[in-house]
C-alpha positions in Angstrom: -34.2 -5.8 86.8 -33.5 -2.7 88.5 -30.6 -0.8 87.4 -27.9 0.7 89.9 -27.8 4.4 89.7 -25.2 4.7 92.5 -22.1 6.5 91.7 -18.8 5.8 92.3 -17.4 8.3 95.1 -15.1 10.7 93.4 -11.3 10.7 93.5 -10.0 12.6 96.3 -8.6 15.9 95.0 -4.9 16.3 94.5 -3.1 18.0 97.5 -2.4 22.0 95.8 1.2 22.5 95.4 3.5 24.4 97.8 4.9 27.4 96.7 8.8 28.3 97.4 8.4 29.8 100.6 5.8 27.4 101.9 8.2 24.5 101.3 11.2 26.1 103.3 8.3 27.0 106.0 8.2 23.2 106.3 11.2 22.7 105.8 12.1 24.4 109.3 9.2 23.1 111.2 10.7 19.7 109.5 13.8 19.5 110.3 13.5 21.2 114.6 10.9 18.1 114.7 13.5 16.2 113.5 16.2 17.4 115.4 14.0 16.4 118.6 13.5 12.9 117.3 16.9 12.2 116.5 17.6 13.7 120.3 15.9 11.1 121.9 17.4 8.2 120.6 21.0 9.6 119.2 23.0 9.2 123.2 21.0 6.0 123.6 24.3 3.7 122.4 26.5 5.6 123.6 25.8 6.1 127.4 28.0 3.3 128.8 31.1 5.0 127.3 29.3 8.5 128.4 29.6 6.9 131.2 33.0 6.2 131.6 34.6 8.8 130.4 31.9 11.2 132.9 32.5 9.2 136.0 28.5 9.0 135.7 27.5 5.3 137.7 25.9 3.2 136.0 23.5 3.1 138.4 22.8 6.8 137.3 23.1 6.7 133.7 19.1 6.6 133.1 19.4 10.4 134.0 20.9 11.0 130.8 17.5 10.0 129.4 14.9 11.2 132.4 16.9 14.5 133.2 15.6 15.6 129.2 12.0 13.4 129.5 11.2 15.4 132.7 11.0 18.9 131.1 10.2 18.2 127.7 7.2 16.2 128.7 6.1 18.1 131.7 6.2 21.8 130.3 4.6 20.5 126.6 0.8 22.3 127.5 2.5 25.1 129.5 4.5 26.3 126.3 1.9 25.4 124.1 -0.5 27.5 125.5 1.9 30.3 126.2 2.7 30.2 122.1 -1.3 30.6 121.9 -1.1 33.5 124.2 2.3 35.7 123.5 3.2 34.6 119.9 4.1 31.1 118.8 6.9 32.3 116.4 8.9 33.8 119.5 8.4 30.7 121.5 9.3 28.4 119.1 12.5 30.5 118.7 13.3 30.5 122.2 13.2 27.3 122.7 15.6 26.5 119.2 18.1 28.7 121.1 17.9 27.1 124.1 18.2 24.0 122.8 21.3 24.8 120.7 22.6 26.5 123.6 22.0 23.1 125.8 23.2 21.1 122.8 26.8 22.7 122.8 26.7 22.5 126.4 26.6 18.5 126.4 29.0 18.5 123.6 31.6 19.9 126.4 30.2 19.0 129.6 33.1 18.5 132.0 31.0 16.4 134.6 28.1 14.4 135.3 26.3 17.3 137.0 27.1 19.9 133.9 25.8 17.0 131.4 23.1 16.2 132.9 21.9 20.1 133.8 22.3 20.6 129.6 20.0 17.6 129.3 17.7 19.1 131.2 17.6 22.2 129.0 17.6 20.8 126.0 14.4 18.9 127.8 12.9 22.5 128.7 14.0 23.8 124.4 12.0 20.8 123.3 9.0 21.5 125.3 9.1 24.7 123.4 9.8 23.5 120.2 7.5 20.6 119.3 4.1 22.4 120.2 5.0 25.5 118.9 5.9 23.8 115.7 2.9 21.9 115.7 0.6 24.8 115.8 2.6 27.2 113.2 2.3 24.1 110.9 -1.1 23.6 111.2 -1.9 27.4 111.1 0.4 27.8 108.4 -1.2 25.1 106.5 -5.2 25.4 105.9 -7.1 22.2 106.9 -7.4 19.8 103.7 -5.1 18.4 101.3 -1.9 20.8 102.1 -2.1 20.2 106.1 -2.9 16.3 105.4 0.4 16.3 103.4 2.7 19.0 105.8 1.3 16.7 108.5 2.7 13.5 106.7 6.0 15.1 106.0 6.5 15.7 109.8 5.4 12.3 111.2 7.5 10.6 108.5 10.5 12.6 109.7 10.0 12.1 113.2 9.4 8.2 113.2 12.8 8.4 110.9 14.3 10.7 113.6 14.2 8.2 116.7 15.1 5.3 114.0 18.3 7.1 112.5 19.5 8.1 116.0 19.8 4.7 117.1 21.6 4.1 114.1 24.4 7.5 114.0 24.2 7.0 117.8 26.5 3.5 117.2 28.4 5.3 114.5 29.3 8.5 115.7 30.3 7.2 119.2 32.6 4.3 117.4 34.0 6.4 115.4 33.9 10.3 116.3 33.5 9.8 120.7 29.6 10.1 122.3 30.6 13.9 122.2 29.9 14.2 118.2 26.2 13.2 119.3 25.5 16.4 121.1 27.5 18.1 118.3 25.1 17.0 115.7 22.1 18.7 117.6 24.2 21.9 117.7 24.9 21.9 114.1 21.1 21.2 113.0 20.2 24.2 115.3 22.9 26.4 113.7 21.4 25.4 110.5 17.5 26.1 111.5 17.9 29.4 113.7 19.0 31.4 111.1 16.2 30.6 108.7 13.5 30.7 110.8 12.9 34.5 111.8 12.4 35.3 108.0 10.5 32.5 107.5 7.7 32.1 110.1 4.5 34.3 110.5 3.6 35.1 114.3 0.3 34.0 115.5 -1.2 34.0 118.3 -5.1 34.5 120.3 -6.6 37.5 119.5 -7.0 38.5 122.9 -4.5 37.7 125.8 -6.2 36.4 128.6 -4.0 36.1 132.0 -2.2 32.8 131.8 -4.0 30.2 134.2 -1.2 30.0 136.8 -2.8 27.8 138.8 -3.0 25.4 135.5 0.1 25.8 134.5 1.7 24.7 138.5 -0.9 21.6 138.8 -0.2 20.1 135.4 3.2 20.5 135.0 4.1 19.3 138.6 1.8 16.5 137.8 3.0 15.7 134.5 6.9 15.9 135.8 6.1 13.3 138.8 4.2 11.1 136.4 7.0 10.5 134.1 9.6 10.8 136.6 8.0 7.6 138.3 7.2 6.0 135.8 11.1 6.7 133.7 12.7 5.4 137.0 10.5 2.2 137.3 11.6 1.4 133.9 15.0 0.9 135.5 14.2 -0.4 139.3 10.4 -1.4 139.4 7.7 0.2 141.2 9.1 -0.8 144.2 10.7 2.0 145.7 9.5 4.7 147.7 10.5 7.7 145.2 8.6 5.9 142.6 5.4 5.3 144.8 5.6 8.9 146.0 5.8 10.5 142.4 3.4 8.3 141.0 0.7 8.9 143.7 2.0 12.9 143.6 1.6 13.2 139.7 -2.2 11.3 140.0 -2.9 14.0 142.8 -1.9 16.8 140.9 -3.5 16.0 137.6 -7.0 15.8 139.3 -6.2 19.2 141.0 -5.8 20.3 137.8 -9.1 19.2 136.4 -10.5 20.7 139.6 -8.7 24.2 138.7 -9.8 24.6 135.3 -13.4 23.9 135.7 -13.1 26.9 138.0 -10.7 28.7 135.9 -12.2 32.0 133.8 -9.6 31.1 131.1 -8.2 27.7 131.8 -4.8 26.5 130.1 -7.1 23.6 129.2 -9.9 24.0 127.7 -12.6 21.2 129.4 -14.9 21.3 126.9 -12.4 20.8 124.3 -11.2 17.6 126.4 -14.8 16.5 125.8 -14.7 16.7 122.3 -15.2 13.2 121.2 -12.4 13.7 118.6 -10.0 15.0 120.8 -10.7 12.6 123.8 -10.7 9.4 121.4 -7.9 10.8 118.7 -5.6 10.9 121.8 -6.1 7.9 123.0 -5.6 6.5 119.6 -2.3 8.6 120.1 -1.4 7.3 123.2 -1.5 3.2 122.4 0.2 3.3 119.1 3.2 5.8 120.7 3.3 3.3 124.3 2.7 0.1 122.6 5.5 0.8 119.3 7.7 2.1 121.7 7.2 -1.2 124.1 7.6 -3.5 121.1 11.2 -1.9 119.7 12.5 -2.3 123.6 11.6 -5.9 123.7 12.4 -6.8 119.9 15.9 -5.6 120.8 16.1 -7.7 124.0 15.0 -10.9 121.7 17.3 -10.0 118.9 20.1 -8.7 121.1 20.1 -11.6 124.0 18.1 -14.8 122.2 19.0 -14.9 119.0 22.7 -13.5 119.9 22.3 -10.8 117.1 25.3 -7.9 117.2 24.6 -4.3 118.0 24.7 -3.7 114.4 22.7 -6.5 113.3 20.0 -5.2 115.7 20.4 -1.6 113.8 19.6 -3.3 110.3 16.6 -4.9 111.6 15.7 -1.1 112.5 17.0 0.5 109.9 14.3 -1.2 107.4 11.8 -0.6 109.8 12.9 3.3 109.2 12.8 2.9 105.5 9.5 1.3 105.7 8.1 4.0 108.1 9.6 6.3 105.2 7.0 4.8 102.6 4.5 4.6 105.0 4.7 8.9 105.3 4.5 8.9 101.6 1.2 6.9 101.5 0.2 8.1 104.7 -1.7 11.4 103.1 -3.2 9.5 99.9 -4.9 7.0 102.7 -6.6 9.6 104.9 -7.8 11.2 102.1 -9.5 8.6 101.3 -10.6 7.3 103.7 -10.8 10.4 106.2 -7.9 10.5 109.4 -11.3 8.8 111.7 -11.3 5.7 109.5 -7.6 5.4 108.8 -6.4 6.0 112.6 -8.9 3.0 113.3 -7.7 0.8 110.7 -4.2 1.7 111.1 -4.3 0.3 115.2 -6.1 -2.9 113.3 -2.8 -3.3 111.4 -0.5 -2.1 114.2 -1.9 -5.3 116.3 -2.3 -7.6 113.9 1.3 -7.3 113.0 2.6 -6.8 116.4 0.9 -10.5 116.9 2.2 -11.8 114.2 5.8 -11.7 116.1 4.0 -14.4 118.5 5.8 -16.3 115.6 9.5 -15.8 116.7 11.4 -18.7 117.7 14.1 -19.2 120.7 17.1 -20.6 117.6 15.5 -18.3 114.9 13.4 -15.2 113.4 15.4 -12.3 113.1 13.6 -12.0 109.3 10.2 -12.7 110.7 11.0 -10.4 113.5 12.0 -7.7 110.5 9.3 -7.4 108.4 6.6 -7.5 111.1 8.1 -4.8 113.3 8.2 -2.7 110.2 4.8 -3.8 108.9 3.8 -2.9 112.5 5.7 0.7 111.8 4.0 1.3 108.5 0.4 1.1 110.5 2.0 3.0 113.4 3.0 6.0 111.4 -0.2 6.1 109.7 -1.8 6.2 112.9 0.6 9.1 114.0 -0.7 11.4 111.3 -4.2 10.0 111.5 -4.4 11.1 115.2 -2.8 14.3 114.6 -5.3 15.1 111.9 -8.3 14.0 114.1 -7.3 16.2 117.2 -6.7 19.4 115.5 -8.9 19.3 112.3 -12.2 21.8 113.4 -10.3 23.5 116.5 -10.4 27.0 115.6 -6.7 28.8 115.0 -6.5 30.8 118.6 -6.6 27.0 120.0 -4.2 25.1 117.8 -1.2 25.8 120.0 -3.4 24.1 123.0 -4.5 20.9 120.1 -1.6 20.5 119.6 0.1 20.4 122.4 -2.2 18.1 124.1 -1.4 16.3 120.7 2.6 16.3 121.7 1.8 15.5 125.4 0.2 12.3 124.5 3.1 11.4 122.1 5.9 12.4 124.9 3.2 10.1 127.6 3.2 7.4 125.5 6.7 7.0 124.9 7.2 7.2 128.6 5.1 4.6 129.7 5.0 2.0 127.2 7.8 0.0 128.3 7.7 0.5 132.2 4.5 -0.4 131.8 4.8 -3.8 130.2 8.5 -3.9 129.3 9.2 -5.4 133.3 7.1 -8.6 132.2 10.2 -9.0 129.6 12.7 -8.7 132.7 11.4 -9.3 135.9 11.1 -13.3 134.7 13.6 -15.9 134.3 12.8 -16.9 130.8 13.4 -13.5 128.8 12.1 -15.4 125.4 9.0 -15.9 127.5 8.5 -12.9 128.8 9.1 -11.5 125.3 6.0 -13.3 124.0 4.1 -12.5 127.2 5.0 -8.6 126.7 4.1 -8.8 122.9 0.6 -10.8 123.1 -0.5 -8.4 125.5 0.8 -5.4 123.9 -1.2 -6.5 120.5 -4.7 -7.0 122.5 -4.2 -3.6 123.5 -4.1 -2.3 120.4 -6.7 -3.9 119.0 -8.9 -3.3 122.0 -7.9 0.1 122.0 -8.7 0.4 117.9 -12.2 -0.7 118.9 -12.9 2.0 121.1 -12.0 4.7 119.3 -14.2 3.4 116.6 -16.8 3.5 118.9 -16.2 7.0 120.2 -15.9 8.3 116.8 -18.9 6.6 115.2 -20.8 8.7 113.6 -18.5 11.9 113.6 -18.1 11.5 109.6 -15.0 10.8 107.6 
């Protein structure tokens, strides 16, 4: 009998450990990813007594959410690549200021026009922040081990951002007013600012080229109509002529913008770099698992909220495990993909993301708020796992003078995502008579996505290695 010479693959090697001022370099990135997590979903609850106490319509209260999508979506690559250009460190720091600046601005906004014209900058601060942050934390931290786990840390923290602001959202604004929302963002920044300077090494391209004006117009016009068409038909349908107009605008634009920088000397995006398998294929990995988690919260809360006649704070326990679960997931997250490699786990992690995400085809009309719980945060588990995965697979091999423009094509796709998810499919959930079966129709859909989508991207990555 022949004997087996294989040998087992080694262990993968333990991540190095972080000195001092490495940990508080994360700790900053952390916690202004955080901060911008926590802002999109912390005002969520407490808009209809914004509302009130504003004089904002309720006709007009979506703009407390699209007035801060439009910017920080639709100026994500232009920042990005201007941190690659003029120094990320000093971007990064603009935009904290301006968003602590806009932050204390809400907190005492007198009317709807001043509240919603802070929402707008804190939009614009974010679009500064996140890519910036990115791309300092994956410079600061070489590719491997230490960047695998920095880069768990941070999606951990910013799954747990948009999960514990739905949470304090209902809190604070029961107990404290909405005002104490916006407060919250001002005190995180008045924590971060000061540590940062001291704390975070400028980078940027070696050489300046001219920014790609051009670019930067076409992309950001395009990417602003695109999600303002698609945030307003979330609320009134694809029906109306503003939301034709944009969306037709935003398709126009974008293709101008391919047109520009395959004619550009140094384009704000690179087009070979958009034909990188990994990047092309580890964003669209990106961009299901962001739309489709984000499509199956909105619906779950729908079913829990108006089916099973859950309160507002029975709905926020049902989340709040899935936040603790996405917790364990960031703390398993690092050990998988070293395994495994980000390629594999991304893959398998959209396998697990549908699979659970069908397994809520299993929720009753008279019953499954437990069902409902631990698949949603089964389904988080994979999600977060995918977060980091994609991450990893966009920016791993880029060289350094290109991480700002990595990642924020990385941040675009997440910002994207979320936007379109739910206008997307979350009408099939409305539109209907029968909400529970429009549920079920929104979430069988919303699982062969995934899957389908988990398939492809095995496909285009095939044979790229671990």
């Amino acid at each position: 009998m022949a004997t087996d010479t294989t040998t087992a693959p080694a262990p993968p090697a333990p991540a190095p450990s972080l000195t001092s001022r490495s940990r508080l370099i994360l700790f900053v990135l952390c916690a202004a990813q955080f901060m911008v997590a926590l802002d999109f979903s912390v005002l969520n609850v407490a808009l209809p007594v914004l509302g009130a106490d504003l004089g904002l319509d309720r006709s007009a209260l979506q703009w407390a959410v699209t007035a801060f999508a439009l910017p920080s979506g639709g100026f994500l690559l232009l920042f990005g690549r201007t941190g690659d250009l003029y120094g990320r460190r000093k971007v990064f720091l603009a935009g904290l200021g301006l968003f602590g600046a806009a932050s204390l601005l809400a907190t005492f906004a007198w009317d709807p026009a001043s509240f919603l014209a802070a929402r707008a900058l804190q939009g614009l601060g974010a679009a500064a922040i996140v890519p910036t942050g990115m791309s300092l934390l994956t410079t600061t931290f070489p590719e491997g081990p230490q960047r695998d786990r920095a880069l768990g840390i941070s999606g951990t923290l910013l799954s747990l951002g948009f999960t514990i602001g739905m949470l304090l959202g209902g809190v604070m604004t029961d107990t404290l007013g909405w005002r104490s929302t916006m407060g919250l963002l001002t005190a995180f920044t008045l924590v971060v600012l000061p540590l940062a300077p001291g704390l975070l090494p400028e980078s940027r391209t070696p050489d300046r080229p001219r920014l790609d004006v051009p670019g930067a117009v076409t992309v950001t016009g395009g990417l602003l109509a695109l999600i303002y068409a698609l945030s307003t038909a979330a609320e009134r349908g694809f029906g109306g002529a503003d939301v034709l107009v944009t969306l037709v605008s935003g398709v126009l634009l974008l293709g101008a913008f391919v047109v520009v920088e395959a004619r550009h000397d140094a384009p704000l995006v690179s087009l070979p770099m958009l034909r990188r398998r990994t990047v092309a294929f580890g964003n669209l990995g990106g961009l299901v698992t962001f739309s489709m988690m984000s499509t199956v919260v909105f619906v779950l809360t729908l079913y829990l909220q108006d089916t099973l006649g859950l309160s507002a704070f029975g709905t926020g326990v049902v989340f709040g495990v899935q936040g603790l679960f996405s917790v364990l997931a960031g703390t398993l997250a690092p050990r998988l993909i070293g395994r495994f490699g980000p390629r594999r786990a991304l893959v398998g992690a959209l396998l697990g993301q549908g699979a659970f995400v069908a397994l809520l085809l299993g929720l009753g009309r008279e019953s499954g708020a437990l069902l409902a719980t631990v698949a949603v945060s089964l389904a988080s588990m994979c999600h977060l796992v995918a977060i980091i995965s994609y991450g990893l697979t966009v920016t791993s091999g880029v060289p350094d003078e290109e991480q700002g423009l990595a990642t924020g094509l990385v941040t675009t796709t997440q910002q994207v995502g979320i936007t379109v998810g739910i206008p997307l499919l979350g009408v099939l959930a409305t539109t209907g008579g029968d909400l529970f079966g429009g549920v079920r129709t929104v979430l069988a859909v919303d699982a062969a996505i995934v899957v389908g989508a988990a398939l492809l991207v095995a496909i285009g990555l095939r044979g790229r290695g671990a």
